[in-house]
C-alpha positions as CSV (number, residue, x, y, z in Angstrom):
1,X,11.3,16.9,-3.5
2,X,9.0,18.2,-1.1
3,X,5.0,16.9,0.4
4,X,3.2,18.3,-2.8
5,X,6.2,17.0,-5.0
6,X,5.6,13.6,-4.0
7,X,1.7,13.4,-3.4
8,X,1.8,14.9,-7.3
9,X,4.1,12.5,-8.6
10,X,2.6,9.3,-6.6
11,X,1.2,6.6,-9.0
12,X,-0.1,2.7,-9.0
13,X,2.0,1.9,-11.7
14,X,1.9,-1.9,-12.6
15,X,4.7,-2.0,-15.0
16,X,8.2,-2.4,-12.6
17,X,11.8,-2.8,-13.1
18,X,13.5,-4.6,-10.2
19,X,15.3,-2.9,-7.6
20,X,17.3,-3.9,-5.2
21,X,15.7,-4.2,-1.5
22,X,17.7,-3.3,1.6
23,X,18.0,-3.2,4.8
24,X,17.9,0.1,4.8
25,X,15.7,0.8,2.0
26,X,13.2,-0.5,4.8
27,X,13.9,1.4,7.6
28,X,14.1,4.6,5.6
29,X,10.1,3.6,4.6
30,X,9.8,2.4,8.1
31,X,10.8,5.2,10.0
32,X,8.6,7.7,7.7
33,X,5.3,5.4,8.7
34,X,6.7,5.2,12.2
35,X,5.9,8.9,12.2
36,X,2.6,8.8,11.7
37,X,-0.3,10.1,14.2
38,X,-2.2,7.3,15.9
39,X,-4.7,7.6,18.2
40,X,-3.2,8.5,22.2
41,X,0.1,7.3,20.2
42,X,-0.9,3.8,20.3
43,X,0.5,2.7,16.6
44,X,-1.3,0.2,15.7
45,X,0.2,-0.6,12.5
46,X,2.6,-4.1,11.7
47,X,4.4,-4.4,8.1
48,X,5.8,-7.9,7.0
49,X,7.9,-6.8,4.4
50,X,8.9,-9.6,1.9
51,X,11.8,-9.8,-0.1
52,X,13.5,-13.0,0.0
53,X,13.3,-14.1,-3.6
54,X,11.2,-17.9,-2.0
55,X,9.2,-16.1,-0.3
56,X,7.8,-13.5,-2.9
57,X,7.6,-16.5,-5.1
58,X,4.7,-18.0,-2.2
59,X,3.3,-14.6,-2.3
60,X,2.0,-15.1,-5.8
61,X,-0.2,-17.8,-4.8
62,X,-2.0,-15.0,-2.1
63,X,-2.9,-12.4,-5.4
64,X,-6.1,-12.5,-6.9
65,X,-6.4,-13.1,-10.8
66,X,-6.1,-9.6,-12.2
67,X,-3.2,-9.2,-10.4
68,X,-0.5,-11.0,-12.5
69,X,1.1,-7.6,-12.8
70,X,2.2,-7.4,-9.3
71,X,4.3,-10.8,-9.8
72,X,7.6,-8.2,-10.8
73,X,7.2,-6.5,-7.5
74,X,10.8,-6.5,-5.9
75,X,9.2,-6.2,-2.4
76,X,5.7,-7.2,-1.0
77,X,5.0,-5.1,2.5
78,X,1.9,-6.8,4.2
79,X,0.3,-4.5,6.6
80,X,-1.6,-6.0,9.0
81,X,-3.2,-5.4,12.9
82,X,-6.0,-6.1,15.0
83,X,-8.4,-3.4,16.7
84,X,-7.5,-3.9,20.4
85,X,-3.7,-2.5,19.1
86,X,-5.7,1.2,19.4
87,X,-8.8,3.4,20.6
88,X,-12.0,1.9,20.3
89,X,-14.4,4.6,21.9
90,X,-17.7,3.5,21.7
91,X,-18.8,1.7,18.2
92,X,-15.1,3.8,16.8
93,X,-12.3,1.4,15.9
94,X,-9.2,3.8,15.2
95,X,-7.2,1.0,14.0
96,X,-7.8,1.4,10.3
97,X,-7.5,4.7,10.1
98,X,-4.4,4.6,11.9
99,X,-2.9,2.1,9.8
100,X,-3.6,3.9,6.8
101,X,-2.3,7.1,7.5
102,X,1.2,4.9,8.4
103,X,0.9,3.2,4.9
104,X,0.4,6.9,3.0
105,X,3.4,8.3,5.0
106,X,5.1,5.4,3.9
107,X,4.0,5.9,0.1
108,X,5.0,8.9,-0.4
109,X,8.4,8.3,1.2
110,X,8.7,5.6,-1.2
111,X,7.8,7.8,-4.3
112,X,10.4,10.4,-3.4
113,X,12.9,7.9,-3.4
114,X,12.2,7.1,-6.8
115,X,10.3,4.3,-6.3
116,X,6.3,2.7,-6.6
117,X,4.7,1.7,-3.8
118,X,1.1,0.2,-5.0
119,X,-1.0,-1.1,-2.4
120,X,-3.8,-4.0,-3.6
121,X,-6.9,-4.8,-2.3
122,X,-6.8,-8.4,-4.7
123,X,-5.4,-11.0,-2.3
124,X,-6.4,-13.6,0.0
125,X,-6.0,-12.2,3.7
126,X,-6.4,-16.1,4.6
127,X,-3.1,-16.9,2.6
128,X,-1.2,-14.3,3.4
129,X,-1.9,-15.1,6.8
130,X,-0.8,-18.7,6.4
131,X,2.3,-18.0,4.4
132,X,3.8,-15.3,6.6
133,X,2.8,-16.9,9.7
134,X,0.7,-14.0,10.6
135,X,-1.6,-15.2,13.4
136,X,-5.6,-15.2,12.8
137,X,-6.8,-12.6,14.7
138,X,-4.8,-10.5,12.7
139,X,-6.5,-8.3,9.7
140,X,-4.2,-8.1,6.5
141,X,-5.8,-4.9,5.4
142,X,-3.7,-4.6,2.7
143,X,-0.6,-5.6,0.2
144,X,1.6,-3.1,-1.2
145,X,3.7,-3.7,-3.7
146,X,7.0,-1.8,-4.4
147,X,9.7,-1.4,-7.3
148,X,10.9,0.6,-9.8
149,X,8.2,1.6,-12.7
150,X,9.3,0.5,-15.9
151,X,9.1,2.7,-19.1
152,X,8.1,-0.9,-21.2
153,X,4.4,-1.5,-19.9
154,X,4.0,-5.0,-18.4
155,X,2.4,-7.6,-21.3
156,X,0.1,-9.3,-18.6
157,X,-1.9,-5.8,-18.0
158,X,-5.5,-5.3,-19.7
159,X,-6.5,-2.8,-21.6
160,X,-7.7,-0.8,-18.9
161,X,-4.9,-0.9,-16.9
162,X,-2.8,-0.1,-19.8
163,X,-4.3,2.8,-20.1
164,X,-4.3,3.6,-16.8
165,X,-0.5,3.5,-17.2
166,X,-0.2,5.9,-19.6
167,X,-2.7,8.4,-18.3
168,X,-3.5,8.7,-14.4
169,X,-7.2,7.9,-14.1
170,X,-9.4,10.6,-13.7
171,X,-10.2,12.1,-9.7
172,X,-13.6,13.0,-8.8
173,X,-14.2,16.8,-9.0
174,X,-13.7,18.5,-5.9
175,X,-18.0,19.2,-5.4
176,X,-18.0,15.3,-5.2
177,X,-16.4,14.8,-2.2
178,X,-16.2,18.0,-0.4
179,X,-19.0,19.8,1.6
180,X,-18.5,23.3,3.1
181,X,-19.8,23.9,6.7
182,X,-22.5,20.9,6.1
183,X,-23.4,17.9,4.6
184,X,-25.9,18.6,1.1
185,X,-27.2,15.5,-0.7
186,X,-26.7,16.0,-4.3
């Protein structure tokens, strides 16, 4: 499979299978967000990733209603860092941005090997903090949640998401979001 392959075939499915989680499963998906640019190399991302059958179990307590789905995960990766781990040039904090290309490289690793990687915004940073022993200064920026996608659609999922399952939800059209040479407000 190659780039377009996988960016084409990426989904956030909410209907898994299990699969099994090891070792190096993670440091296959490791290594591919290891990778990724960061500003003067600095890396700023940190993944917790959760497996342990106990401990995915006092996960569930971090997820936001809405997000019953994600109970089936096999694996929960938490990324989290803190801005002083990269550049901050004037009012710019390159943290985020850094982290997020790590988590995309990551993602699409993950969806070549077969796999759905699903990151969440529907979680308590505060408990996930607290039951992975993450220390406060820390900012859980997000959850992602990993397994197989199932061809039997989850019966905890509303209608919307349901559909979503079936059918990928629309993208904006590309004179949304892109502006040639400079910005126009439409």
């Amino acid at each position: 499979m190659d780039v377009k392959d996988a960016i084409n075939q990426r989904r956030a499915y909410r209907s898994f299978d299990p699969v099994l989680i090891t070792k190096e499963l993670i440091e296959d998906l490791v290594k591919s967000a290891q990778l990724s640019p960061s500003c003067f190399n600095n890396q700023p991302w940190r993944f917790c990733f959760v497996y342990d059958k106990e401990m995915l179990e006092k996960m569930k307590s971090t997820l936001s209603k809405g997000n019953e789905w994600a109970y089936a995960a096999s694996m929960m990766i938490a990324v989290f860092s803190k801005k002083e781990f990269d550049c901050i040039i004037h009012d710019r904090e390159y943290y985020l941005f850094g982290c997020g290309m790590a988590v995309g490289l990551l993602i699409l690793r993950a969806t070549e090997l077969g796999l759905v990687a699903h990151p969440i915004a529907g979680y308590s940073p505060k408990k996930v903090r607290e039951v992975l022993g993450i220390p406060e200064e820390m900012n859980v920026i997000t959850l992602i949640m990993v397994g197989k996608h199932s061809s039997t659609i989850s019966p905890v999922l509303s209608e919307k998401q349901i559909a979503d399952e079936k059918e990928r939800p629309a993208r904006f059209p590309l004179e949304k979001f892109v502006y040639h040479n400079r910005y126009e407000q439409r």
